[in-house]
C-alpha positions in Angstrom: -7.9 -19.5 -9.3 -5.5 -17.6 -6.7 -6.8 -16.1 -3.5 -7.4 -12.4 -5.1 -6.4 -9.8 -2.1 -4.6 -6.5 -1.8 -3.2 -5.5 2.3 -2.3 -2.4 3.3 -1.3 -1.4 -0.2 0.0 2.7 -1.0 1.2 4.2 -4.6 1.5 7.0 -5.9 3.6 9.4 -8.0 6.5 11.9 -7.7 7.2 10.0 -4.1 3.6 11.1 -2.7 1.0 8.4 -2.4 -2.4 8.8 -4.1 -3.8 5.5 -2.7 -3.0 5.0 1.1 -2.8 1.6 3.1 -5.6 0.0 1.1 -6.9 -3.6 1.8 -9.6 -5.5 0.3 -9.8 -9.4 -0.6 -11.3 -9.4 -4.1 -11.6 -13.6 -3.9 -15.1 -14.6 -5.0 -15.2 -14.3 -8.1 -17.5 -11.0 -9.8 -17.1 -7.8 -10.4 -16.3 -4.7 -7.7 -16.7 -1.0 -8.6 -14.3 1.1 -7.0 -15.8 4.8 -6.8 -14.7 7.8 -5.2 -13.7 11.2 -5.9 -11.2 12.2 -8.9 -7.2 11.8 -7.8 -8.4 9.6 -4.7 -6.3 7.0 -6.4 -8.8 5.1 -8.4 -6.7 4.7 -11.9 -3.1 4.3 -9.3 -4.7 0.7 -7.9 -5.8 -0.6 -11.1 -2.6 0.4 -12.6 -0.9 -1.7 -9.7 -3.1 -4.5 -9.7 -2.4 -4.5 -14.1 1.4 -4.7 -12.7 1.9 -1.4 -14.4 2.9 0.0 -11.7 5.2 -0.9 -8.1 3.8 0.2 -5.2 5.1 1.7 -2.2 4.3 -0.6 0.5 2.1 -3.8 0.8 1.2 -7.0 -1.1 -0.5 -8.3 -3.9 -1.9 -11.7 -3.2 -3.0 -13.5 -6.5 -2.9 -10.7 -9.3 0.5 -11.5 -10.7 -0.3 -14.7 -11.5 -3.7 -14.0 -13.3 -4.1 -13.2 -17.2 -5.4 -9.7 -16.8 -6.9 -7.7 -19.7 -6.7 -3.7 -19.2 -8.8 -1.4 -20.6 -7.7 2.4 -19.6 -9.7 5.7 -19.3 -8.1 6.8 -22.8 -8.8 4.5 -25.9 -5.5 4.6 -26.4 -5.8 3.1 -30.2 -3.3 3.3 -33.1 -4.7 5.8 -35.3 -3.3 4.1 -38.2 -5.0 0.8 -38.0 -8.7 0.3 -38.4 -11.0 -1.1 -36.1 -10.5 -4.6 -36.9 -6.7 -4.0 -37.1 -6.3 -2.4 -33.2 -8.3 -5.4 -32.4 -7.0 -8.0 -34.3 -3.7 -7.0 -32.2 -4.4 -9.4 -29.5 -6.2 -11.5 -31.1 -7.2 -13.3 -34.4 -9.5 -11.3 -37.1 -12.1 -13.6 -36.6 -12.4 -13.1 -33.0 -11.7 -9.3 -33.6 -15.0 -8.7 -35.9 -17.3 -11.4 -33.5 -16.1 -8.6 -30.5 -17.1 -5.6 -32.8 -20.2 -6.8 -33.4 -20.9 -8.1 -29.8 -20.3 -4.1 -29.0 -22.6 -2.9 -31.9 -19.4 -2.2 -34.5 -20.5 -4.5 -37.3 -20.0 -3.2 -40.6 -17.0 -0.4 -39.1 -14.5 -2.9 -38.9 -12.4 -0.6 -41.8 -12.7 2.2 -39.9 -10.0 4.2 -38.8 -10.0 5.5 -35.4 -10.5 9.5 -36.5 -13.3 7.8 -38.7 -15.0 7.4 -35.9 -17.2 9.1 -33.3 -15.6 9.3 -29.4 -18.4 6.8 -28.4 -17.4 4.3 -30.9 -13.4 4.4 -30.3 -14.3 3.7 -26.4 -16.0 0.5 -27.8 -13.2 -0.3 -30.0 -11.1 -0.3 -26.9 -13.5 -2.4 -25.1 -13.9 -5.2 -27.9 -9.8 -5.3 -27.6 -10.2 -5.8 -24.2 -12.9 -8.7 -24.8 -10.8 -10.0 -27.5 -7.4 -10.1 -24.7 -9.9 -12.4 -22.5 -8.2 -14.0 -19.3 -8.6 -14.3 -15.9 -9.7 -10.8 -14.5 -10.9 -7.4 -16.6 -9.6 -4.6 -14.9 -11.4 -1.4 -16.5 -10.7 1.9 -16.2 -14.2 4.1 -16.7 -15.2 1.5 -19.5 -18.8 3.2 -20.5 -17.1 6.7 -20.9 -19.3 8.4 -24.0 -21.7 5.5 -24.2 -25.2 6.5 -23.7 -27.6 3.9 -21.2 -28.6 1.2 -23.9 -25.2 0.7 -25.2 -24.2 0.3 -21.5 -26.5 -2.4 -20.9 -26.2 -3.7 -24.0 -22.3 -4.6 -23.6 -22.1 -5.0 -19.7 -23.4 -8.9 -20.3 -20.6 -9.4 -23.0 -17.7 -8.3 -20.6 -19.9 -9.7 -17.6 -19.6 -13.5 -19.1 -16.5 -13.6 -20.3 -14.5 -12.6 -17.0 -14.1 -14.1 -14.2 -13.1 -11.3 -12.2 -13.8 -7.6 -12.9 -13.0 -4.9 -11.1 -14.2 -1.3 -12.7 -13.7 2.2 -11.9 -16.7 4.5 -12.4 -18.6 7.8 -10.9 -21.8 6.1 -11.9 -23.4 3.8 -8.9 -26.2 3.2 -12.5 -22.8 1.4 -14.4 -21.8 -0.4 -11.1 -25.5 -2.1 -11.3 -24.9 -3.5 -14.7 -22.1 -5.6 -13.4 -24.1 -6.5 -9.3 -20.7 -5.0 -8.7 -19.8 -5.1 -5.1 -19.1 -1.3 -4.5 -15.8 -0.3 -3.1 -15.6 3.3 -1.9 -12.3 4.7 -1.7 
């Protein structure tokens, strides 16, 4: 696996940076939390790291050539396929309903996602992720709506099946799940 580091690394929007001349080497593999307050620029590095996104100045050592699965603060799910189908989109169906039911889904896989509550879209969106696999997880607020078992119940699931994960959250609590290394921004 590629050295995993970020130097002196800005982005932002509208031609004003949100993130300022951040570094951090994310080599050994596990998971890092980034927290800080809303608009610090949280969502702007994982966006960049996800190659979503150029930024402004600095480097990217290692992300570009990693499979990296992306799970973003909205669901962001096709309201007119089920749960199995917005699953099954990057993967096979088989795989799709073993992720549903790692995420406590099981027997909603016909669901559509206005069917179903906000807690259970935001583990639709994480079996997808699951279901993507690769290299690194790069999740945006992943436990939004989920109360503490579900939390600790799925945290394992992503936990063994990334290398890397890097996660942004408010919640120190979520950041334990993971023995994230906390990065405070």
């Amino acid at each position: 696996m590629p050295e995993l580091a970020v130097s002196g690394l800005s982005a932002g929007y509208g031609g004003e940076d949100v993130l300022k001349d951040f570094s951090f080497d994310f080599t050994p593999p596990g998971a890092y939390a980034v927290m800080g307050g809303s608009g610090i620029g949280k969502t702007t590095l994982l966006r960049v790291l996800a190659g979503l996104m150029r930024p402004g100045s600095g480097s990217l050592g290692g992300f570009p050539e990693l499979k990296r699965a992306v799970m973003f603060q909205e669901d962001r799910l096709l309201p007119q396929l089920t749960a199995l189908g917005n699953v099954a989109l990057v993967s096979d169906e088989d795989a799709a309903r073993k992720y549903l039911a790692q995420v406590g889904l099981g027997g909603r896989e016909d669901a559509l996602p206005a069917e179903l509550s906000g807690g259970q879209r935001r583990r639709v969106a994480l079996a997808r992720c699951l279901a993507f696999g690769g290299d690194a997880a790069l999740l945006d607020e992943p436990f939004t709506g989920l109360d503490e078992e579900l939390k600790a119940r799925i945290a394992p699931y992503i936990a063994r099946r990334f290398g890397h994960i890097i996660l942004t959250t408010h919640d120190e609590a979520e950041a334990r799940l993971f023995s994230a290394r906390i990065i405070r921004l």
